[in-house]
Jmol script that loads the backbone (N, CA, C; Angstrom):
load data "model"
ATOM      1  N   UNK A   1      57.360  26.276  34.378  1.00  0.00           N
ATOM      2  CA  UNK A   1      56.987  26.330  35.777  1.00  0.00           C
ATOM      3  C   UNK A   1      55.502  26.053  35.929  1.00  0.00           C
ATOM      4  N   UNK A   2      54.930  25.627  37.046  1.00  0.00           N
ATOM      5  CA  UNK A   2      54.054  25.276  37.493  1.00  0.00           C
ATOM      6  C   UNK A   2      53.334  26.779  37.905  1.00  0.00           C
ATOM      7  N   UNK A   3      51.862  26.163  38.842  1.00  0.00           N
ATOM      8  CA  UNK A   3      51.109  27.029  39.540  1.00  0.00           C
ATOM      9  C   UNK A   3      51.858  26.890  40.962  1.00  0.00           C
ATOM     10  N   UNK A   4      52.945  26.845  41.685  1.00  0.00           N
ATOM     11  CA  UNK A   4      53.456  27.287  42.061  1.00  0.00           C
ATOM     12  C   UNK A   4      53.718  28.513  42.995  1.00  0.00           C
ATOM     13  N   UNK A   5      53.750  28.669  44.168  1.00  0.00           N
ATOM     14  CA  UNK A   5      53.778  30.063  44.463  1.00  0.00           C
ATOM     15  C   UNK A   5      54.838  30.848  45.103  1.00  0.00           C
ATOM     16  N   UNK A   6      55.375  31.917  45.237  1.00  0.00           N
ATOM     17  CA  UNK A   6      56.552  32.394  46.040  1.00  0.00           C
ATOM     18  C   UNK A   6      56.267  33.435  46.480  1.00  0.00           C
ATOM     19  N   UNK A   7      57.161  33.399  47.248  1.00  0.00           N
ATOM     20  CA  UNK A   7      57.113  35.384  47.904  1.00  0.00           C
ATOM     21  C   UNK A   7      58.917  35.742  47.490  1.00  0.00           C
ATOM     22  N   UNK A   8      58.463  36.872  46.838  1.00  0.00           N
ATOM     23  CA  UNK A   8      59.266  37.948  46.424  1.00  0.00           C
ATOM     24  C   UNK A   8      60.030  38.981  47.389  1.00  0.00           C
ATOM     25  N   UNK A   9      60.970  39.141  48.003  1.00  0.00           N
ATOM     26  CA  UNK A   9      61.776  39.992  49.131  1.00  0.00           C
ATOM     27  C   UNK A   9      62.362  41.285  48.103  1.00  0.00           C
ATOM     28  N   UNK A  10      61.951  42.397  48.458  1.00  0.00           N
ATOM     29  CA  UNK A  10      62.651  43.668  47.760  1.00  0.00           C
ATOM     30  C   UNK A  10      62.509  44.146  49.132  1.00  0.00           C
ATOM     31  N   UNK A  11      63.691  45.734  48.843  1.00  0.00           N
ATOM     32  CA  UNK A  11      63.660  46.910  49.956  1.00  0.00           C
ATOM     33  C   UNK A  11      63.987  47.625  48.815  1.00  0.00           C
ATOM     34  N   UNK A  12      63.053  49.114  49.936  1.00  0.00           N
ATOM     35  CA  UNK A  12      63.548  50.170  49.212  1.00  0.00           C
ATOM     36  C   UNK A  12      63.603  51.848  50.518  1.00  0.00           C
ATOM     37  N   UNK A  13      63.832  52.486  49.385  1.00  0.00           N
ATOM     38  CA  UNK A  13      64.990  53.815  50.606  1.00  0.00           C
ATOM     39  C   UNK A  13      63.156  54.128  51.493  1.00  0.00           C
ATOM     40  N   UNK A  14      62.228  54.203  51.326  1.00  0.00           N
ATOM     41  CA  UNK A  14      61.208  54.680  52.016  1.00  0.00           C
ATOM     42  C   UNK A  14      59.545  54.387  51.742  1.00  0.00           C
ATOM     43  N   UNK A  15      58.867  54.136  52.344  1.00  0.00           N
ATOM     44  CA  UNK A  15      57.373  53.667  52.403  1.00  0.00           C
ATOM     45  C   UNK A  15      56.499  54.153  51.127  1.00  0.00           C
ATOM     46  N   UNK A  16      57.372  55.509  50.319  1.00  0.00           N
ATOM     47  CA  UNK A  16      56.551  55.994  49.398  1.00  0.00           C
ATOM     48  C   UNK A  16      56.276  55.172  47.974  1.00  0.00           C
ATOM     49  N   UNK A  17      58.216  55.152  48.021  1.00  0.00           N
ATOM     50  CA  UNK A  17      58.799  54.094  46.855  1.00  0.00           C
ATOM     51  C   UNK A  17      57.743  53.034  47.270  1.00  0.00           C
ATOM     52  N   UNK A  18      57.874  52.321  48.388  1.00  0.00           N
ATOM     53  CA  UNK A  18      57.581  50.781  48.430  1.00  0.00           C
ATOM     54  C   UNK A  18      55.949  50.477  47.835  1.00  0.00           C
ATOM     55  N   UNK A  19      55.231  51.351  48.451  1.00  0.00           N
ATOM     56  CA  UNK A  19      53.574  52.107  48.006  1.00  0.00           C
ATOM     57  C   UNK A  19      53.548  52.033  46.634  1.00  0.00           C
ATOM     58  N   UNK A  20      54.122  52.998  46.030  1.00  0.00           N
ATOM     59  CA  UNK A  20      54.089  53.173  44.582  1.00  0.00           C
ATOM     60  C   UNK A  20      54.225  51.671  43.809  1.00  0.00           C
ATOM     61  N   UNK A  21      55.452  51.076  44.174  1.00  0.00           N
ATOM     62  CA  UNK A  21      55.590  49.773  43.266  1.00  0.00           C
ATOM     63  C   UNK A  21      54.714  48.827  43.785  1.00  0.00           C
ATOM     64  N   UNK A  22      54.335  48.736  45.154  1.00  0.00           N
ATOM     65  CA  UNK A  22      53.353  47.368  45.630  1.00  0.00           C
ATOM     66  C   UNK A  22      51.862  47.649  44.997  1.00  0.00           C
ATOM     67  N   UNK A  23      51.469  48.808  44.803  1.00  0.00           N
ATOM     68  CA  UNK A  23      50.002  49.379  44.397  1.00  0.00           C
ATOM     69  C   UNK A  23      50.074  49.221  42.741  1.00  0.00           C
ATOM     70  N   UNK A  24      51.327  49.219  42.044  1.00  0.00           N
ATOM     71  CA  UNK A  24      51.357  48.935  40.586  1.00  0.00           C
ATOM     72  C   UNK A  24      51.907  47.462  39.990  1.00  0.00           C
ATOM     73  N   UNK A  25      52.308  46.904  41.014  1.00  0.00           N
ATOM     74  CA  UNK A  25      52.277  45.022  40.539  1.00  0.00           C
ATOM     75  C   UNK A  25      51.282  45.032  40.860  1.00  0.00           C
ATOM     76  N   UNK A  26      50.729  45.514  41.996  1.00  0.00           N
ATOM     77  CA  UNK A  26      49.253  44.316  42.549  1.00  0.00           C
ATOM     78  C   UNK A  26      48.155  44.588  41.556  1.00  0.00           C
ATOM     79  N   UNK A  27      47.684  46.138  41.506  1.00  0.00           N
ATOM     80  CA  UNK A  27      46.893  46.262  39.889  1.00  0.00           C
ATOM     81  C   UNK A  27      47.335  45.520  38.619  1.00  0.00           C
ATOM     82  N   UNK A  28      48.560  45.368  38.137  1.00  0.00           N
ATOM     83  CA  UNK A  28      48.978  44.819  37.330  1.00  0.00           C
ATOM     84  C   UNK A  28      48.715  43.359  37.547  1.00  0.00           C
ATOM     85  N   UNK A  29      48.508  42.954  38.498  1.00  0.00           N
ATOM     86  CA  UNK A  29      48.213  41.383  39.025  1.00  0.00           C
ATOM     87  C   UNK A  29      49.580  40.831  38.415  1.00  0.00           C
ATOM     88  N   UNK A  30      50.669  41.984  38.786  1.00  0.00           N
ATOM     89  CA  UNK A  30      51.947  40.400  39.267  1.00  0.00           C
ATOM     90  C   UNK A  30      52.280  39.875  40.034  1.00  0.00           C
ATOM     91  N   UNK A  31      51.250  40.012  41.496  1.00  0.00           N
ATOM     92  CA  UNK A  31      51.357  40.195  42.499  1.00  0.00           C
ATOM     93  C   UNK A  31      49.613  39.790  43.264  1.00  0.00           C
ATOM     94  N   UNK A  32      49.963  38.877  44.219  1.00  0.00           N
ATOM     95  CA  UNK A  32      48.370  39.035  44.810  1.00  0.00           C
ATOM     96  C   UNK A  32      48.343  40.270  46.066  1.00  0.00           C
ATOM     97  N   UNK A  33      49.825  40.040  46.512  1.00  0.00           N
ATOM     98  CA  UNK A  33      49.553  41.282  47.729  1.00  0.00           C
ATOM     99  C   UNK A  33      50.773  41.419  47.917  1.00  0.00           C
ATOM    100  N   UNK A  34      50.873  42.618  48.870  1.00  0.00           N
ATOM    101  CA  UNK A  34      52.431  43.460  49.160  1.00  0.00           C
ATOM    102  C   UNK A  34      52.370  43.722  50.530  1.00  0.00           C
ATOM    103  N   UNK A  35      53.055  43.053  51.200  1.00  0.00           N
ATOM    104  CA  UNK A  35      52.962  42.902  52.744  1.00  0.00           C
ATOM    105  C   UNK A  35      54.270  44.538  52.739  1.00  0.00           C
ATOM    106  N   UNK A  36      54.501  45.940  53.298  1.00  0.00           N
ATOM    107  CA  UNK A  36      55.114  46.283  53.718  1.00  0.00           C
ATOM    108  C   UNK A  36      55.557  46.529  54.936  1.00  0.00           C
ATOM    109  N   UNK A  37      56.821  46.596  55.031  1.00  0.00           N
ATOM    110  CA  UNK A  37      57.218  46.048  56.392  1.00  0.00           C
ATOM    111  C   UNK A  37      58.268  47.456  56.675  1.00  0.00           C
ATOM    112  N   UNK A  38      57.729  48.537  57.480  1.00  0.00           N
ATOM    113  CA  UNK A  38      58.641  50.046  57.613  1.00  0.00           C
ATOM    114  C   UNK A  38      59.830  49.505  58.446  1.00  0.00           C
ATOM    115  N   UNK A  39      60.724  50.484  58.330  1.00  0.00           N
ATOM    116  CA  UNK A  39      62.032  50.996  59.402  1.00  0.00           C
ATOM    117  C   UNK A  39      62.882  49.591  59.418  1.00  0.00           C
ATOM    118  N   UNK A  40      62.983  48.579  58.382  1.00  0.00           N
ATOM    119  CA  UNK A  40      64.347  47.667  58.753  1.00  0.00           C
ATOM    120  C   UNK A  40      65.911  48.235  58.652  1.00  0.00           C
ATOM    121  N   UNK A  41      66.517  47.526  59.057  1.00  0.00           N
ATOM    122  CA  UNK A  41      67.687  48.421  59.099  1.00  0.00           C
ATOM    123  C   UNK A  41      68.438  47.427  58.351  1.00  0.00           C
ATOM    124  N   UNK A  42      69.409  47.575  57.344  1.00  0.00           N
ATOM    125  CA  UNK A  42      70.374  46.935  56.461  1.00  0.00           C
ATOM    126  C   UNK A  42      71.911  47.753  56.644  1.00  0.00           C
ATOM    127  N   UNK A  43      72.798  46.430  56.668  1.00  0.00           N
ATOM    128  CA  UNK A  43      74.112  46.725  56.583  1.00  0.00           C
ATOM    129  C   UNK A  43      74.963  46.027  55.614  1.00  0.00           C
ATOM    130  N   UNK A  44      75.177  46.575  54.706  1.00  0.00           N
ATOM    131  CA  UNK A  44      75.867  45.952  53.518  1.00  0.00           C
ATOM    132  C   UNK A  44      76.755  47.073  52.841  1.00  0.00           C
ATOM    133  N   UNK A  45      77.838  46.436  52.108  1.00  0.00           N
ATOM    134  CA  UNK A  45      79.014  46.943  51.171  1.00  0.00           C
ATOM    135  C   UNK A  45      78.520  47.221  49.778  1.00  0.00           C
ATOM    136  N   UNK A  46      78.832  48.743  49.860  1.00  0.00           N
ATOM    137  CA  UNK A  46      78.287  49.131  48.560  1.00  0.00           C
ATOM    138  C   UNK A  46      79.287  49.990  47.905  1.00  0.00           C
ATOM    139  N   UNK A  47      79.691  49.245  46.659  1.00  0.00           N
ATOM    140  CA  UNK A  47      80.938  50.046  46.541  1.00  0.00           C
ATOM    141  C   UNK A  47      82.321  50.134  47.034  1.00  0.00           C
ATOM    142  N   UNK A  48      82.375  49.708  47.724  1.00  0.00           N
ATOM    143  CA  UNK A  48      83.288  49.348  48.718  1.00  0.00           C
ATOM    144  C   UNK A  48      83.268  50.216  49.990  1.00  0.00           C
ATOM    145  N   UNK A  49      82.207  50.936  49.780  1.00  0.00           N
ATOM    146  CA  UNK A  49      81.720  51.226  51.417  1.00  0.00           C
ATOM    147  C   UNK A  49      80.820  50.869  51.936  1.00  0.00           C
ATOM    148  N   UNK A  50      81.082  50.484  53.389  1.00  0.00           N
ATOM    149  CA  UNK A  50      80.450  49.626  54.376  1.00  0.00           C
ATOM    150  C   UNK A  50      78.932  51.047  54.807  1.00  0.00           C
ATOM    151  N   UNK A  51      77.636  50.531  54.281  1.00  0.00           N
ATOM    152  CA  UNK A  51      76.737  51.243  54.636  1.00  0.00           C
ATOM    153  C   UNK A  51      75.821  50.738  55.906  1.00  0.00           C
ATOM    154  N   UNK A  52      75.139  51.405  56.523  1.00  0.00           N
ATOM    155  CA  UNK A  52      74.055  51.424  57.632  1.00  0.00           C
ATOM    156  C   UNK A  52      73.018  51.924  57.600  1.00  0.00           C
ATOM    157  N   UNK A  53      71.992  51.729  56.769  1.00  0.00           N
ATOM    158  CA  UNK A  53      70.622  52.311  55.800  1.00  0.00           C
ATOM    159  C   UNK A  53      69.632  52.057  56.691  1.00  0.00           C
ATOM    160  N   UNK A  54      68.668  53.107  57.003  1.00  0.00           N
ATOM    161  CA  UNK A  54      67.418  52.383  56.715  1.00  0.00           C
ATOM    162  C   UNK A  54      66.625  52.059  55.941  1.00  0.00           C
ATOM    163  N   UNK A  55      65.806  51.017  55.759  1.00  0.00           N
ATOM    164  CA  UNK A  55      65.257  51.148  54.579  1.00  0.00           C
ATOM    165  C   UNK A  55      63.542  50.616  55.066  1.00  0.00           C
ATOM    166  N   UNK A  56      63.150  49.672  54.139  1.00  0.00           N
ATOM    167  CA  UNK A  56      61.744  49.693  54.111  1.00  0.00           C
ATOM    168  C   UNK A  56      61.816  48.388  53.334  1.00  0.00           C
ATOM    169  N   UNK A  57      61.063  47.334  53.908  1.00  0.00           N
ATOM    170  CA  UNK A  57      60.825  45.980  53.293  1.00  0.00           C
ATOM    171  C   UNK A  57      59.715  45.645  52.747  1.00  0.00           C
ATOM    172  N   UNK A  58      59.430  45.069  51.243  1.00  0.00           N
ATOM    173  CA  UNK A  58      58.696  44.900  50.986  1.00  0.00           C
ATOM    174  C   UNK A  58      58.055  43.548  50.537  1.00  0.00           C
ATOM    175  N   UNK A  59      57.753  42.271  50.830  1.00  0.00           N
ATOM    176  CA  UNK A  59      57.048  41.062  50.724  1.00  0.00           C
ATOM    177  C   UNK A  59      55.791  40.542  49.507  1.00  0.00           C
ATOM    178  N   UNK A  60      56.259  40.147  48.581  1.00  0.00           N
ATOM    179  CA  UNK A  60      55.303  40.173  47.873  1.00  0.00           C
ATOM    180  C   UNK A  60      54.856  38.591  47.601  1.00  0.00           C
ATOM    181  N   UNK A  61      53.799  38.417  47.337  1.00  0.00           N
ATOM    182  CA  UNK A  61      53.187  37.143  47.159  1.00  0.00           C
ATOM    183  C   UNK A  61      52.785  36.580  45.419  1.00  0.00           C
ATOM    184  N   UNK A  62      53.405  35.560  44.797  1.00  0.00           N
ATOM    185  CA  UNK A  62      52.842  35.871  43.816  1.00  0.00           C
ATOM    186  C   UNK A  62      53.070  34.209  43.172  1.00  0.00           C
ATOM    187  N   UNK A  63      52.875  33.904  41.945  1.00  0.00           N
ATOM    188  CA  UNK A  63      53.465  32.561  41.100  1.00  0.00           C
ATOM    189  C   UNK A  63      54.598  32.619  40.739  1.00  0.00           C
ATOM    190  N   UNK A  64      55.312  31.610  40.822  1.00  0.00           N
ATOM    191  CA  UNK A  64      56.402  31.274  40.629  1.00  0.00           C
ATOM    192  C   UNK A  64      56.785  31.751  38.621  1.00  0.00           C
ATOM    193  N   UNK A  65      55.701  31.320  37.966  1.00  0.00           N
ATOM    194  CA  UNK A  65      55.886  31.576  36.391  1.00  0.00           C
ATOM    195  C   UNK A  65      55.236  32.973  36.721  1.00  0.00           C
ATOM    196  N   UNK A  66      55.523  33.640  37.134  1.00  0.00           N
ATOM    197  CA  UNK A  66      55.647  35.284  37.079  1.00  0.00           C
ATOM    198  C   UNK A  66      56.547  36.180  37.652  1.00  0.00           C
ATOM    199  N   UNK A  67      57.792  34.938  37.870  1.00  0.00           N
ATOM    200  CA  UNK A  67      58.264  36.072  38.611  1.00  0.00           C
ATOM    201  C   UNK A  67      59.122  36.709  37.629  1.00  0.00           C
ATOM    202  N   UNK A  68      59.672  36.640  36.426  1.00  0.00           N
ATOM    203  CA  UNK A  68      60.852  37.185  35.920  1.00  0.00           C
ATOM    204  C   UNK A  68      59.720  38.624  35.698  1.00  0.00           C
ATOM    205  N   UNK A  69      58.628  37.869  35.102  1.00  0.00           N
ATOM    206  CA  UNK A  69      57.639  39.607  34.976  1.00  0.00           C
ATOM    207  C   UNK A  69      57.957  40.909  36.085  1.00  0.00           C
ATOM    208  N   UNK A  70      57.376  39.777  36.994  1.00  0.00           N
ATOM    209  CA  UNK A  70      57.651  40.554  38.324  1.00  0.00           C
ATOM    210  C   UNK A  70      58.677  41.371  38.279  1.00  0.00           C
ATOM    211  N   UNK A  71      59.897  40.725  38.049  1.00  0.00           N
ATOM    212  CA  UNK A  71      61.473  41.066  38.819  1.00  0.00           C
ATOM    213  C   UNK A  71      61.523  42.688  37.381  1.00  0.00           C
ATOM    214  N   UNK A  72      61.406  42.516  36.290  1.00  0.00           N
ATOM    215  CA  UNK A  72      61.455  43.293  35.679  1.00  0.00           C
ATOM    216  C   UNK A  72      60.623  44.350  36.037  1.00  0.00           C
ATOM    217  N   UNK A  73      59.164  44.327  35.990  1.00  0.00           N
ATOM    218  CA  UNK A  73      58.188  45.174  36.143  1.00  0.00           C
ATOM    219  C   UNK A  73      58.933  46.076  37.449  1.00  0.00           C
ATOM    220  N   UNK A  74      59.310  45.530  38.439  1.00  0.00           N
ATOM    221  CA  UNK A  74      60.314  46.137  40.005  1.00  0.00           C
ATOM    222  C   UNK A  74      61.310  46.953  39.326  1.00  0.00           C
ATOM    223  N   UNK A  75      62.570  46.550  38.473  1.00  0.00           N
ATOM    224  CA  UNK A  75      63.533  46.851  38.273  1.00  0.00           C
ATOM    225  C   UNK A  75      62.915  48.454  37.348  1.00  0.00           C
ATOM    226  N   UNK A  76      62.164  48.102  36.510  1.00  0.00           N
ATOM    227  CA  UNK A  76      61.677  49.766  36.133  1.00  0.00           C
ATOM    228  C   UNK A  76      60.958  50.583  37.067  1.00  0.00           C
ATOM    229  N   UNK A  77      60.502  50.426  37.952  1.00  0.00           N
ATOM    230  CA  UNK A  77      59.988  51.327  39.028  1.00  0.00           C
ATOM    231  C   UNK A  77      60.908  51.771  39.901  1.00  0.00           C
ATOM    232  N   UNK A  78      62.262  50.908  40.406  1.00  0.00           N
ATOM    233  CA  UNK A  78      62.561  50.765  41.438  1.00  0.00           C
ATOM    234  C   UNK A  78      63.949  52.267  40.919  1.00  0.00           C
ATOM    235  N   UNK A  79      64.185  52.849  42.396  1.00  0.00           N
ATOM    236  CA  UNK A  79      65.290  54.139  42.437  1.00  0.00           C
ATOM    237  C   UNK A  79      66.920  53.614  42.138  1.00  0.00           C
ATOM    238  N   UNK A  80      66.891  51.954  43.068  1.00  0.00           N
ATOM    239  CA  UNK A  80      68.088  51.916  43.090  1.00  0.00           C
ATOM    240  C   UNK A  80      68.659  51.358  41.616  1.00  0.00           C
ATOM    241  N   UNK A  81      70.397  51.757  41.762  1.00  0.00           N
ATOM    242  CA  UNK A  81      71.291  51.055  40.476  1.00  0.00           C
ATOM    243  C   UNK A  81      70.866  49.286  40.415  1.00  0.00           C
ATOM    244  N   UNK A  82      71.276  48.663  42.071  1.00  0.00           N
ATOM    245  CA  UNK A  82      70.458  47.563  42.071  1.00  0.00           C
ATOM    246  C   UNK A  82      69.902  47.471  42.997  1.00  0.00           C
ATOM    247  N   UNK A  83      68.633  47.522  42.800  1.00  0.00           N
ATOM    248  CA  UNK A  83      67.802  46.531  43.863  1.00  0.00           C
ATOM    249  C   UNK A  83      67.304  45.496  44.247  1.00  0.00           C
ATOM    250  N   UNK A  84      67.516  45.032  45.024  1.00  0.00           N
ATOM    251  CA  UNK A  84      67.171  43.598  45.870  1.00  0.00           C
ATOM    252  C   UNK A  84      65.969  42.955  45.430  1.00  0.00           C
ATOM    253  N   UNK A  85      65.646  42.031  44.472  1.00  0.00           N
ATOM    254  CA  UNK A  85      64.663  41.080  44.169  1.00  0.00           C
ATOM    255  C   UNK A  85      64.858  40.117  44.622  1.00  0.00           C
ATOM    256  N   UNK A  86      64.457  39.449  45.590  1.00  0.00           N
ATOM    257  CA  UNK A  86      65.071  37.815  45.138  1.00  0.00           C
ATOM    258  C   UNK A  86      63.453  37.309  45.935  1.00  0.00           C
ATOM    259  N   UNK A  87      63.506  35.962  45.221  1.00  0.00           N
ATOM    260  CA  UNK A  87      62.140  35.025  45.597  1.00  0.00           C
ATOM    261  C   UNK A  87      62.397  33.470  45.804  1.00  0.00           C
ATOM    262  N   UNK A  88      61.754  33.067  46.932  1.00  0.00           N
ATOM    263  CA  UNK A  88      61.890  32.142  47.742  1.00  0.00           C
ATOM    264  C   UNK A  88      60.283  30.734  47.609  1.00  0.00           C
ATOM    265  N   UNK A  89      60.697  30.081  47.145  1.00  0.00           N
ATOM    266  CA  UNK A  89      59.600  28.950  47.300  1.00  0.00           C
ATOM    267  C   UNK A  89      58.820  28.983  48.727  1.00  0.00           C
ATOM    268  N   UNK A  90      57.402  29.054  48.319  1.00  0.00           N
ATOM    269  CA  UNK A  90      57.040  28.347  49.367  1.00  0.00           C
ATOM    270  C   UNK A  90      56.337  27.306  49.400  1.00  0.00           C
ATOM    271  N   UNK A  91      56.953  26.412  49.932  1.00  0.00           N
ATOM    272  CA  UNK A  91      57.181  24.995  50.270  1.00  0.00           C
ATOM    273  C   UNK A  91      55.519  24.304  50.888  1.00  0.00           C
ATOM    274  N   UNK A  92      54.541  24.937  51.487  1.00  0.00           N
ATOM    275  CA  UNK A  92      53.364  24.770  51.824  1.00  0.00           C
ATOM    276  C   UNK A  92      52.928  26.201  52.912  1.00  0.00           C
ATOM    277  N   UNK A  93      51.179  25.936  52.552  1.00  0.00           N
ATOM    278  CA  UNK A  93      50.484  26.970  52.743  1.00  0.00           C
ATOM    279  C   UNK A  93      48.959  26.288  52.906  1.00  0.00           C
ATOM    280  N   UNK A  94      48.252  27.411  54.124  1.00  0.00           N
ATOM    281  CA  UNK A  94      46.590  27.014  53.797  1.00  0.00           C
ATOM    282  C   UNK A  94      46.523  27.535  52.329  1.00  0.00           C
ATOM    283  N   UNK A  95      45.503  25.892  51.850  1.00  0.00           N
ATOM    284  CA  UNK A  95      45.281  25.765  50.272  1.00  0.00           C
ATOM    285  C   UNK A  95      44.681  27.081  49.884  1.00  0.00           C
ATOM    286  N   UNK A  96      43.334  27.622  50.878  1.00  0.00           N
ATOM    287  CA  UNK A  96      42.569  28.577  50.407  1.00  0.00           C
ATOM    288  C   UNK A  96      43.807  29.645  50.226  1.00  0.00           C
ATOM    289  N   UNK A  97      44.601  30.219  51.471  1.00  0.00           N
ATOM    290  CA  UNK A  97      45.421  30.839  50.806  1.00  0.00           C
ATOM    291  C   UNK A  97      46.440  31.070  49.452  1.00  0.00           C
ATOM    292  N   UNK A  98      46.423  29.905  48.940  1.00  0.00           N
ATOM    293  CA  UNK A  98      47.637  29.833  47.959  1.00  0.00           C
ATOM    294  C   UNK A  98      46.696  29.636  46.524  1.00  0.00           C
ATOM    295  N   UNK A  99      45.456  29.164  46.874  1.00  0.00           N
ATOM    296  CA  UNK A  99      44.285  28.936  45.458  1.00  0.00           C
ATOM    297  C   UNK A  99      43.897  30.865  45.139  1.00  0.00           C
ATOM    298  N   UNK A 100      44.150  31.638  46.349  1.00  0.00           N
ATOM    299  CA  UNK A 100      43.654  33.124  46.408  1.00  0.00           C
ATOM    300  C   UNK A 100      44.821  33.733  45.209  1.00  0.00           C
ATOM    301  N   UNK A 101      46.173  33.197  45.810  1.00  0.00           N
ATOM    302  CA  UNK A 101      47.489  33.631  45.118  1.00  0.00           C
ATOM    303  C   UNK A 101      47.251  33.683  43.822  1.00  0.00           C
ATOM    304  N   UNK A 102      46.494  31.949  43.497  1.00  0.00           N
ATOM    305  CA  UNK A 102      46.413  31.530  42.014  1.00  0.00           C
ATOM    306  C   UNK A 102      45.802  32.824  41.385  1.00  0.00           C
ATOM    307  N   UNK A 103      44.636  32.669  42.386  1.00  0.00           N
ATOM    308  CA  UNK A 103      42.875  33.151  41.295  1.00  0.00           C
ATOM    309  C   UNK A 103      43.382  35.177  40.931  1.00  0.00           C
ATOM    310  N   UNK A 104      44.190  35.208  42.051  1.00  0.00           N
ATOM    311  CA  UNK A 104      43.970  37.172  41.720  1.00  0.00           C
ATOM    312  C   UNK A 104      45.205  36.995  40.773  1.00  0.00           C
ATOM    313  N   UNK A 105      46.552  36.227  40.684  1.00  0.00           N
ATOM    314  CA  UNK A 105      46.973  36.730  39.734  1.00  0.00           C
ATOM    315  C   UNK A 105      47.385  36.113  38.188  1.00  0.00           C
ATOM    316  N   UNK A 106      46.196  34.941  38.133  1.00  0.00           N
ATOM    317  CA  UNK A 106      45.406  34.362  36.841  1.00  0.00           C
ATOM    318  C   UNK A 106      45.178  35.694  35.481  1.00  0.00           C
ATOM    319  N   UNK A 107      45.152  36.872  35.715  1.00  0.00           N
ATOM    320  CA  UNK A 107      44.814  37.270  34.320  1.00  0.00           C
ATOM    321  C   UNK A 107      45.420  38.818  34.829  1.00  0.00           C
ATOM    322  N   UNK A 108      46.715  38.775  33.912  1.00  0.00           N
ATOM    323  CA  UNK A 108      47.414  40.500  33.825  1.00  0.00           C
ATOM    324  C   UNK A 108      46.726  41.202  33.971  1.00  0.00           C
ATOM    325  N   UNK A 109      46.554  42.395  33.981  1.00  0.00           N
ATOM    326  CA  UNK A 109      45.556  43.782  34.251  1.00  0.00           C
ATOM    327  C   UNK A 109      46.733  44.902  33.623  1.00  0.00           C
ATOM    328  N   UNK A 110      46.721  45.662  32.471  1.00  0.00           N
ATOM    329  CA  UNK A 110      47.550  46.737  32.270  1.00  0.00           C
ATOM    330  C   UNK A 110      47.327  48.044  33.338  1.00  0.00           C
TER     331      UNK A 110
END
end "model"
wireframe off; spacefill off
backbone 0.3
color backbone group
């Protein structure tokens, strides 16, 4: 993969969860930033029951050759059995914005 950039779509059950994991990719620089987004509401089959959740959205910005990091680094933080990763190309952007994406998450941070 290229320099490349995407945004990352997770939810989770509440603003604390979402805090905790957006404040530990973004130090970790798998991540340039974590847009959270409170109170969405999701309706999906879980189990074979039909649920009505609220939850809490979280937006993340990052390179495309980081995301499996990413998706893992989420999957150990994250409460649920599964939670929702998925990441979406983006297709164009102001350059300064997307050179910012590059430059903060250019070098891991433990």
């Amino acid at each position: 993969m290229d320099g490349s950039c995407i945004m990352v779509f997770m939810t989770a059950a509440n603003e604390k969860d979402a805090a905790k994991i957006g404040h530990t990719v973004v130090k970790e620089g798998l991540a340039a930033c974590c847009n959270i987004v409170p109170r969405i509401r999701s309706i999906y089959v879980w189990k074979d029951k039909l649920c009505d959740e609220l939850e809490v959205l979280c937006v993340f910005k990052t390179r495309a050759m980081l995301f499996d990091r990413l998706k893992k680094r989420i999957k150990e933080l994250h409460g649920y059995e599964v939670p929702e990763i998925i990441a979406v190309d983006i297709k164009d952007g102001l350059d300064e914005y997307l050179d910012w994406i590059a430059s903060v998450t250019s070098q891991l941070r433990p």
